[in-house]
C-alpha positions, 0 to 999 in steps of 0.5 A: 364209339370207343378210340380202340374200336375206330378204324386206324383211317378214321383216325388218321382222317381226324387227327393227321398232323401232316397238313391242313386241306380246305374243307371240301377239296376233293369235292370240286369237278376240275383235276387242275383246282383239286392239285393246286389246292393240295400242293398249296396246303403241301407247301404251307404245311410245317408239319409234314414229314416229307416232301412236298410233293410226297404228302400233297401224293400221299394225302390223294393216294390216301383219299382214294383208297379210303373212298374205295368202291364208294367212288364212282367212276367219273369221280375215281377218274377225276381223281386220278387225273388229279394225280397227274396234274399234281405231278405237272404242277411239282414239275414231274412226267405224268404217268399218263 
């Protein structure tokens, strides 16, 4: 597939300079490993662009909606308490 007919997501997926994941991060069951991961990765990264806490948000916010109607629900729920956890490991309220 040529660069122009990839999705701007695809792309981002591919190439992002924000931080390194562990390879298959988002496929663990426990909220509480997934956070800790991603706010490991959020903190060793020196090429985010924002806060910690804002690219560990924004990576998960991102795997979510790219995932779309493809999560199932349990694992869309997972996920969202990932959220949760990940704003009690940076010292914030959880939403929920």
């Amino acid at each position: 597939m040529t660069k122009s007919k990839k999705k701007w997501s695809q792309d981002v997926t591919e190439h992002s300079n924000a931080m390194d994941l562990k390879e298959g991060v988002f496929k663990s069951d426990d909220p509480k490993k997934i956070a800790r991961s991603i706010k490991h990765s959020a903190e060793q990264s020196d090429r985010r662009r924002s806060s910690p806490f804002r690219a560990a948000m924004s990576m998960l916010t991102f795997y979510i909606n790219r995932a779309g109607e493809q999560l199932s629900k349990k694992r869309r729920g997972t996920l969202e308490k990932t959220k949760d956890e990940l704003r009690k490991d940076f010292g914030r309220q959880p939403r929920h």
